[in-house]
N, C-alpha and C positions, 0 to 999 in steps of 0.2 A: 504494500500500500504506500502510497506515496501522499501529503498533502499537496496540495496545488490549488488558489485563489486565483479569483477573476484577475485578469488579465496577465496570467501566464501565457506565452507562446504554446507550451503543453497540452495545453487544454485539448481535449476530443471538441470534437466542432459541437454534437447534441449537449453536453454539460457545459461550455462555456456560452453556450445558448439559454440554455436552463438559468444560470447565474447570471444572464446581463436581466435576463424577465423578471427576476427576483429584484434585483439592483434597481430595475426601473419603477416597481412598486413601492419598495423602502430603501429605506439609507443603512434598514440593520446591515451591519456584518454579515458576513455568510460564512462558513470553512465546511471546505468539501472536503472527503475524505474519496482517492481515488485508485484502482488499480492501476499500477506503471502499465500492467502486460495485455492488457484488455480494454483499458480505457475505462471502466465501468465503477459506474459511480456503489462505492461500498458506505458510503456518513455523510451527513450535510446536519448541520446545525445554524440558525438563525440567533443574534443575539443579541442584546444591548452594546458589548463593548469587544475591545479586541482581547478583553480577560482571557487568561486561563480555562475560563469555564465554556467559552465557548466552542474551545479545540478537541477539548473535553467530551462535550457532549456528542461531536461530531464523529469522535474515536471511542466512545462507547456504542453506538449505532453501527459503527461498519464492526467492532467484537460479537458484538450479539448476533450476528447473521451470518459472520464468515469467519475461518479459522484467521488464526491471527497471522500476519504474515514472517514472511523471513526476515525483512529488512523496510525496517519505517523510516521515509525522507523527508526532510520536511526543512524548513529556514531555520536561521538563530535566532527567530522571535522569542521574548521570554516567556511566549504561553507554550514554546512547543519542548521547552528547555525544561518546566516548571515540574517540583515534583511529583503532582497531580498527574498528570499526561504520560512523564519516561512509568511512573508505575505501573499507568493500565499496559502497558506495552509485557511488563516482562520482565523476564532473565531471559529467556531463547530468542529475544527479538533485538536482532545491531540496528540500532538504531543510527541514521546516516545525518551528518548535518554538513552544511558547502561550508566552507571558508569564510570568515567575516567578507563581506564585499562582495561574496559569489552570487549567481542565482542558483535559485534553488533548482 
């Protein structure tokens, strides 16, 4: 699983469609939760803020439905850093993060 937010290059054309619809009803946040190898959307969470809780909610949705994966990517945001988030993740799961400065 990979995160990936509106206006990634990444994006499958259907989910980054999905998210500009969402985008153009509200101002919330959004965090998708997506397969690298599939493209298919596994979590999405709507939120008030860019907290913690909403990456949270995003990566409890795509656990409840699919196995967890091998390797979770995601930015050096401190929601994706945050002890809440690397926990749901695991011991079996490397979690990946780019370089300060990189994209994700």
């Amino acid at each position: 699983m990979t995160f990936v937010g509106s206006g990634e290059p990444t994006l499958h054309a259907g989910i980054g469609r999905m998210i500009r619809e969402v985008k153009a009803l509200t101002d919330l946040p959004v965090a998708v939760i997506l397969d690298a190898y599939s493209h298919g959307l596994r979590g999405w969470n709507l939120g008030r803020s860019l907290e913690k809780e909403l990456t949270i909610g995003a990566l409890k949705m795509a656990l409840e439905h699919h196995l967890a994966p091998e390797i979770h990517h995601s930015d050096q945001e401190k929601q994706y850093a945050a002890t809440g988030h690397t926990d749901l993740l695991g011991t079996n799961v490397t979690i990946s993060m780019p370089a300060t400065g990189q994209p994700a």
